[in-house]
N, C-alpha and C positions, 0 to 999 in steps of 0.2 A: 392498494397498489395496482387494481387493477387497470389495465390500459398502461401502464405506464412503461418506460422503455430505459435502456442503456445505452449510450452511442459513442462512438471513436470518429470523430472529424475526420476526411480524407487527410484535411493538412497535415494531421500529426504522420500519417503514410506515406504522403508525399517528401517528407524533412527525411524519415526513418521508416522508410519499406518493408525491412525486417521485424520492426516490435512488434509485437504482440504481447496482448494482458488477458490472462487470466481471471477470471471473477468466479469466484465461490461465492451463494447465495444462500445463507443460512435461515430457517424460521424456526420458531418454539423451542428457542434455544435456552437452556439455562445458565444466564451467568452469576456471579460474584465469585468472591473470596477466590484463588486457585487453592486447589488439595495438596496436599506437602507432596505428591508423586508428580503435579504438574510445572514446583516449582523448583525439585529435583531435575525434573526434563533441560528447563531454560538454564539452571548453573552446569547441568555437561554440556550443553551448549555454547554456553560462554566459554567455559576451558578448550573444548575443542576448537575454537575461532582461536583462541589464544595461541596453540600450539599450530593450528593451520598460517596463521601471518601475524606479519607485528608492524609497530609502526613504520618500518621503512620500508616496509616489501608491500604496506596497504596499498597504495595507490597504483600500485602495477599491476594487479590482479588483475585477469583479464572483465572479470563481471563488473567489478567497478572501474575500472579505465573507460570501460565503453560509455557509461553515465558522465562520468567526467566531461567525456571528448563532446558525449551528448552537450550536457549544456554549454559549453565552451562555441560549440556551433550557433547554439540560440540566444548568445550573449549573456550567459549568467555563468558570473566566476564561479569557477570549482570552491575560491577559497572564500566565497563571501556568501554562498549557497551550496553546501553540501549536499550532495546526493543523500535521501533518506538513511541508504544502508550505510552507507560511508561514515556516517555522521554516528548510529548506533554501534557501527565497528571499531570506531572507535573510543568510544565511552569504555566500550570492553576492555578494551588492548590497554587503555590504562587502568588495568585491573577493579573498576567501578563492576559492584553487581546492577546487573537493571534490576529496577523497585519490580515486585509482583504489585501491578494496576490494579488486574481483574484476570479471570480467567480467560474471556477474549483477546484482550491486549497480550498476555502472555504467549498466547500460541501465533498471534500473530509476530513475534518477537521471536520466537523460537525456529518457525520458519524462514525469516530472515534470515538468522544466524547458519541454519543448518547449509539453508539452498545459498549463501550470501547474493541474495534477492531482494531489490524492494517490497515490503508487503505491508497496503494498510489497511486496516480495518473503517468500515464506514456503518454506522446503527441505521438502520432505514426504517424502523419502526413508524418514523412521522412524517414519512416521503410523501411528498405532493402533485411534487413534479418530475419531469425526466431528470435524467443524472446522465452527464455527456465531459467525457473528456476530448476538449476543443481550444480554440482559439479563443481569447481573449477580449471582446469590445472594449474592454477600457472602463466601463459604466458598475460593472459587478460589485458587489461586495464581501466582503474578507472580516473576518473577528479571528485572529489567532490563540490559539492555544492557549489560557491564561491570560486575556487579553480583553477589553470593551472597549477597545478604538478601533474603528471601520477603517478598513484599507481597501484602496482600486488598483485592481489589478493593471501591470501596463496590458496598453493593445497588442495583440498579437501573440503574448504570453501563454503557456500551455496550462492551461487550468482542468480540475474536475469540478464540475458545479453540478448543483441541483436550481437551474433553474437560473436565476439572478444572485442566486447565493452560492459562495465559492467556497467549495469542499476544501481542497488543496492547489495551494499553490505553486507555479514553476515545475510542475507537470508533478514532479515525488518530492518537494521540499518541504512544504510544511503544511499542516491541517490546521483547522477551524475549529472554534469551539461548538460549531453547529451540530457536527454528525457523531460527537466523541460517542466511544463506546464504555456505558456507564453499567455498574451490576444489575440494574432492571433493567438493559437492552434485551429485546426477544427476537430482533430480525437484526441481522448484517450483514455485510457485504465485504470482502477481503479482496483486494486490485494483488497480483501479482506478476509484476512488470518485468520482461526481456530484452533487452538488447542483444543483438550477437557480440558475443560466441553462444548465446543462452538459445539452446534450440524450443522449437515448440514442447518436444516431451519432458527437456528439463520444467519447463511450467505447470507442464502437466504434472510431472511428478508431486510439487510441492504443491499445488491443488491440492491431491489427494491425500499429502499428508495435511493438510489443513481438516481435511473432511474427518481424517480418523483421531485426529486432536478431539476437534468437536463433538463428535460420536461420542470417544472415551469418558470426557469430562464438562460436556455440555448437552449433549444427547441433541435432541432435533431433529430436522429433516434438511439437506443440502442436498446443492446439486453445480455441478464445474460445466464453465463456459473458456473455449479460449476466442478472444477475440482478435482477427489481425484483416490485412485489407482486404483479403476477400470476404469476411465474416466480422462486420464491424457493426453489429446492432444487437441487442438481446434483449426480449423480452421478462420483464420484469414479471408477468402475472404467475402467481402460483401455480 
C-alpha cells in the first residue's frame, strides 16, 4: 500500500460543501465468525432503531431526509436508489434480524444502526491503486454484490473506485463484489458519511466507536481520518 492515496473530488464539495467522510483504516485485523457478545451488540441495536422510528416517521429523520434530498439533487430517485442506511432501516423496522456476515460486516452495521449513518466497509488487503470518491467517466466498471455482469457507471455519477474498478455506486448505494469484506480479510477501510445536520464530531464519534468495536473483537491496529473540503486527500501508507 505503499504510496498509495485516498481522495474526495472537489465536485463532490462543490454539489455538498458540508460532507464530510470519515475513514477508519484498519490492519492485522482478526475477522470471522462474530462472538455471541458482538451479536448480542447488533440485536440491541436493531431494537433500539425500532423504538427510535418506524415506518412512517423513517423518512423524515433528519440524517436520512438529508440523503434523500441529496440524491434527489443528483437525479437518482430516493425510491428506485435508496440511501445505504435507509435501505438497512429498513429491513429492521420490518422486524428482519440482519444475518451476522462476519465480525467486520457486523460492527460496520451496528454502527450504522446506533449513529443512523451511512457506513461501509471496504477489504484493502489487495489495493493496487488509489481509492477516490469522484465523478464518474462513464468507462468504469461495476460487479455488484452477488452479481458477474459488469455495469457502467453513468457519467458524472458519484462513485468510490479503486482505480477503473468501481467500489460503490451512486456515492452510498450499492457495493461490488470487488472489495467485500470476507473472514480472511486483514486490512479495511470503513467510509463514514455526513450530511448536515451530521456535524464533524458526530463522525467523529462513530469513528471511534468503530475503532473500540474492532479493538474488542478484532484487535488490530487503526487509526481515524475525517475528510471534508479543506482536508480532502489521505494517505494510505502505514
Amino acid at each position: 500500500m505503499m504510496g498509495l492515496t485516498y481522495s474526495i473530488a472537489a465536485e463532490i464539495f462543490v454539489r455538498f460543501p458540508e460532507y464530510r467522510r470519515g475513514v477508519v483504516l484498519a490492519h492485522d485485523v482478526r475477522n470471522g465468525a462474530s462472538p455471541a457478545d458482538l451479536v448480542k451488540i447488533l440485536r440491541a441495536e436493531e431494537a433500539q432503531a425500532r423504538q427510535r422510528l418506524n415506518m412512517d416517521t423513517l423518512t423524515a429523520e433528519p440524517r436520512l431526509a438529508s440523503w434523500r434530498e441529496a440524491f434527489r439533487q443528483l437525479g437518482y430517485k430516493p425510491g428506485d436508489f435508496r440511501p445505504s442506511i435507509e435501505a438497512l432501516l429498513r429491513r429492521v423496522l420490518r422486524d428482519q434480524e440482519l444475518p451476522s456476515i462476519n465480525a467486520l460486516v457486523d460492527i460496520g452495521n451496528i454502527i450504522s444502526l446506533r449513529h443512523l449513518l451511512p457506513v461501509g466497509g471496504h477489504a484493502i488487503d489487495l489495493l493496487t491503486e488509489n481509492i477516490a470518491l469522484r465523478p464518474a467517466a462513464g468507462s468504469e466498471e461495476f460487479i455488484a454484490f452477488g452479481s458477474e455482469t459488469i455495469e457502467h457507471p453513468v457519467p458524472g455519477e458519484f462513485i468510490f473506485a479503486e482505480g477503473n474498478k468501481v467500489l460503490t455506486r451512486r456515492w452510498i448505494w450499492r457495493q461490488a463484489n470487488h472489495s467485500l469484506t470476507l473472514p480472511e480479510t486483514k486490512a479495511i477501510e470503513f467510509n463514514i458519511d455526513g450530511l448536515p445536520p451530521v456535524t464533524e464530531a458526530d463522525v467523529q464519534e462513530a469513528g471511534k466507536d468503530v475503532m473500540d468495536l474492532i479493538g474488542s473483537f478484532c484487535v488490530g491496529n487503526s487509526r481515524l481520518a475525517i475528510l471534508d473540503r479543506l482536508n480532502s486527500r489521505l494517505d494510505l501508507t502505514r
